[in-house]
N, C-alpha and C positions, 0 to 999 in steps of 0.2 A: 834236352836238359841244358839251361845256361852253365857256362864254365865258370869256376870260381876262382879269385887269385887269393894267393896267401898273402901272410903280413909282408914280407921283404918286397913283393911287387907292388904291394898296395901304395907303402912307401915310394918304390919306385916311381910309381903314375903320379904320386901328389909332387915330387920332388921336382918332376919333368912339368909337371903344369904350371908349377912355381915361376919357373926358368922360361916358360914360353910367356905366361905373365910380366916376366923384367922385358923379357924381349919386344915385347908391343906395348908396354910403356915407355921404350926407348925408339920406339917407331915403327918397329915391324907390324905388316899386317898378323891376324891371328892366325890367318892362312899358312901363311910364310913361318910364321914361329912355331908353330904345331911342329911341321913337315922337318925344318930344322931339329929342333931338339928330338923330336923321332930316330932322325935320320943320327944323329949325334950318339944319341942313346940305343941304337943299332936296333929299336920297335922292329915287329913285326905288324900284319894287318890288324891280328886283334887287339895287339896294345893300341897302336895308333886312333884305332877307330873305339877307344876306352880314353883316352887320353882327349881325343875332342870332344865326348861326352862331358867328360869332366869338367873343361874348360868352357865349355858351353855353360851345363848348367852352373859350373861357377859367375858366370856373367849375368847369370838370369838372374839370381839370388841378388847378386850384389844390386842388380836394378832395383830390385822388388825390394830390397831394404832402402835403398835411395829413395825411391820414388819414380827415378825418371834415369836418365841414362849413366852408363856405367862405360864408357868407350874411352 
């Protein structure tokens, strides 16, 4: 059975995706800024590995509404 999170961490993961967003708009790789604000925001495995989902598919989206890249 997948785990579910409530509203206060859901919050949380969109806030921390936000933040790794400015961070690789400021030149971090997406790598690097994940790990960062993880590690900032004191994630554990499965936030982290919710948190690069998110930020993933948020990148896809954004292409997919662009057309062509989102980097």
């Amino acid at each position: 059975m997948p785990e579910t999170i409530d509203a206060r961490e859901e919050q949380q993961l969109l806030d921390a995706v936000k933040k790794a967003g400015d961070h690789v708009a400021a030149g971090m790789t997406p790598d690097a800024a994940v790990e960062k604000v993880a590690r900032d925001s004191g994630f554990g495995p499965g936030k982290i590995r919710l948190m690069g989902q998110a930020y993933n598919t948020g990148q896809q989206l954004g292409q997919w509404r662009t057309g062509g890249t989102n980097i």
